[in-house]
C-alpha positions in Angstrom: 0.0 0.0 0.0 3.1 2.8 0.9 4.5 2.1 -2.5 1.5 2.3 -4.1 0.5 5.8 -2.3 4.2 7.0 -3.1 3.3 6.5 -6.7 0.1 8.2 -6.5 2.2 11.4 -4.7 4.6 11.2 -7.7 2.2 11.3 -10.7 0.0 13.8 -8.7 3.2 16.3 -7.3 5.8 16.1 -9.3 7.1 19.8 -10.4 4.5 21.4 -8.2 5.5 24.9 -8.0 4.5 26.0 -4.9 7.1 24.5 -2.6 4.4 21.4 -1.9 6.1 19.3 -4.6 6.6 15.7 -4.2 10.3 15.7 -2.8 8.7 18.2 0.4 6.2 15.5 0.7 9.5 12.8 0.8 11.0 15.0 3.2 8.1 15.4 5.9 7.6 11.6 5.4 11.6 11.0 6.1 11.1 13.4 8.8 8.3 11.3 10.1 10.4 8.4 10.3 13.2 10.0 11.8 10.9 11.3 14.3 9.6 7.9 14.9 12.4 6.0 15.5 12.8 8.3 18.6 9.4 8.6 20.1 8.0 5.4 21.6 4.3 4.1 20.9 3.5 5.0 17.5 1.9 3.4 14.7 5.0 3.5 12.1 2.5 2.4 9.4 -0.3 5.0 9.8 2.2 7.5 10.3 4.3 7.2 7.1 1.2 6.9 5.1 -0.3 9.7 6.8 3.3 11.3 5.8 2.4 10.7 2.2 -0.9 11.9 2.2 -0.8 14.7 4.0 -1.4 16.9 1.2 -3.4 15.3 -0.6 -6.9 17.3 -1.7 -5.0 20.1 0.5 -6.9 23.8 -0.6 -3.9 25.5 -1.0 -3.7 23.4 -4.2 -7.5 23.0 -4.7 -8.3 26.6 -5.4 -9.2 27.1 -2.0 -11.5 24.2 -1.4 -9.7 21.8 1.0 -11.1 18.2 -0.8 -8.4 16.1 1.5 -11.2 13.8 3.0 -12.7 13.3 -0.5 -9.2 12.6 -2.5 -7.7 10.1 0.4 -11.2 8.1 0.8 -10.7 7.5 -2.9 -7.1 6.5 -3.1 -7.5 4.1 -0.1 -10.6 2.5 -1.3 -9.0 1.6 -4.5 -6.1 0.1 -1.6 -8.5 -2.2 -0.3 -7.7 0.0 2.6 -10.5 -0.8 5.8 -12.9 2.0 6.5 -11.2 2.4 9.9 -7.5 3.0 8.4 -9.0 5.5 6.2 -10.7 7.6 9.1 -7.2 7.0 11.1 -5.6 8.8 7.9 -8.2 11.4 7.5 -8.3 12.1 11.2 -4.3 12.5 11.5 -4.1 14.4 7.6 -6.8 17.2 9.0 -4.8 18.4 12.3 -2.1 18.6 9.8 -1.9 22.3 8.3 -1.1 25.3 9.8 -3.3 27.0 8.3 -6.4 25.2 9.6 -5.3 25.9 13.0 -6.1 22.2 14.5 -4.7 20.6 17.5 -3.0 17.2 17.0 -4.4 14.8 18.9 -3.0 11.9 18.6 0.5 10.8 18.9 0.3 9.6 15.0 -1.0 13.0 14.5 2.0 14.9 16.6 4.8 13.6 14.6 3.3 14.1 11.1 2.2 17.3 12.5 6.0 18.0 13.3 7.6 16.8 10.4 5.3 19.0 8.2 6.3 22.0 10.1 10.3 20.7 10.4 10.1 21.2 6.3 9.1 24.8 7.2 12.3 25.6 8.9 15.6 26.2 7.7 17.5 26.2 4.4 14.5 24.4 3.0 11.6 26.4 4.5 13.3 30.1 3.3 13.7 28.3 -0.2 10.3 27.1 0.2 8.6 30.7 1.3 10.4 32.8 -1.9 9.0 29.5 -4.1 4.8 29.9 -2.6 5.4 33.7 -2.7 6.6 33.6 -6.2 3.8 31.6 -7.1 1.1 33.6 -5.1 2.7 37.1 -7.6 3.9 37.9 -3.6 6.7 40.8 -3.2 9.5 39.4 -1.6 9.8 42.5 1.1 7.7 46.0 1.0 8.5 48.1 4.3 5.5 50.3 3.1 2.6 47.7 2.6 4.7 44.4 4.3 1.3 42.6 4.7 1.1 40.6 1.2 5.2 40.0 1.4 7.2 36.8 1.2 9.3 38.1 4.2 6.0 38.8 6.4 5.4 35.0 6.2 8.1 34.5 8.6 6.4 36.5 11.3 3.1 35.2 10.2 4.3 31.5 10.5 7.7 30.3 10.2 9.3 31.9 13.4 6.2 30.4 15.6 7.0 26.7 14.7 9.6 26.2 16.9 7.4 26.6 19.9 5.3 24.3 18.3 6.7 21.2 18.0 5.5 18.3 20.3 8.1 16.0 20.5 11.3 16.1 22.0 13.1 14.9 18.5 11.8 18.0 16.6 12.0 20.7 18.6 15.9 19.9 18.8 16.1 20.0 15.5 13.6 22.7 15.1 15.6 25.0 17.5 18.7 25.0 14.9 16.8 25.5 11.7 14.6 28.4 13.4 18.3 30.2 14.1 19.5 29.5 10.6 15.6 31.6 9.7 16.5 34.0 12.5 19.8 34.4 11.0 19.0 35.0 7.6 16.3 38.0 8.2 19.2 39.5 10.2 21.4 39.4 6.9 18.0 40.2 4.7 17.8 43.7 6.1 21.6 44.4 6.5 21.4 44.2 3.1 18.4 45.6 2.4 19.6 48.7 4.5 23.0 48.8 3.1 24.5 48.0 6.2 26.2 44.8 5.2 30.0 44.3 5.4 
């Protein structure tokens, strides 16, 4: 079933231009094992194909209509998968987003949760922010109308994560891509100003 799912994610993602392409979906998923393999008591199953369907139906790709309960139901019923797996997946893929603003419940739900938001961080997540903004027509920094910027996204989101993070694997590795963030706006305005070296 995984390699059938991982298939599906690389007909439906590949060269998705809005930073939710397939190889962020292989990252969250390797983050989810990683994450795994340190936490006791979870389902290494349901989460890695939780992983992989995380975005899945997701509105950010859907023209605003989030169709994630819809789009996985279908996939995993062509799986054979049992109606209780599927509301496991559904249950775990909808405290997923930020943007929806859900708790994660269970610990399934945690690390996927945390892996999603480790991709955020870092070298990755700054690439990943200039890649949605570009794709949204977003300015990459206005001092006069900051609101609709790339750079506002890391106040809106990105430098919150950190606090986030529910298990004790993430946030350490949270805590050093959230400097390398912090870092990098530091230089961003430097430059921006003229002050740089």
């Amino acid at each position: 079933m995984l390699d059938a799912v991982q298939q599906h994610i690389y007909d439906q993602f590949s060269r998705e231009g809005t930073g939710h392409d397939y190889f962020h979906i292989e990252r969250v998923v390797r983050n989810a094992r990683r994450i795994t393999a340190a936490e006791a008591g979870a389902d290494v199953f349901l989460v890695e194909l939780a992983a992989w369907l995380h975005d899945v139906g997701d509105h950010k790709l859907n023209d605003g209509v989030d169709r994630s309960e819809e789009q996985i139901t279908a996939l995993l019923q062509q799986l054979n998968a049992t109606p209780e797996l599927i509301a496991r997946v559904i249950a775990i893929v909808s405290q997923v987003s930020f943007s929806k603003g859900k708790k994660a419940e269970s610990l399934e739900a945690k690390i996927v949760q945390d892996a999603d938001r480790l991709d955020a961080l870092g070298a990755i997540g700054l690439a990943r922010v200039f890649a949605y903004g570009g794709s949204r027509n977003r300015e990459i920094w206005n001092p006069g109308d900051p609101e609709h910027t790339s750079i506002q996204h890391f106040y809106d989101k990105l430098l919150l994560l950190k606090d986030m993070m529910h298990t004790p694997s993430a946030k350490t590795i949270a805590a050093g891509r959230h400097q390398y963030l912090e870092d990098f706006l530091k230089r961003f305005y430097d430059e921006w100003d003229g002050q740089d070296a």
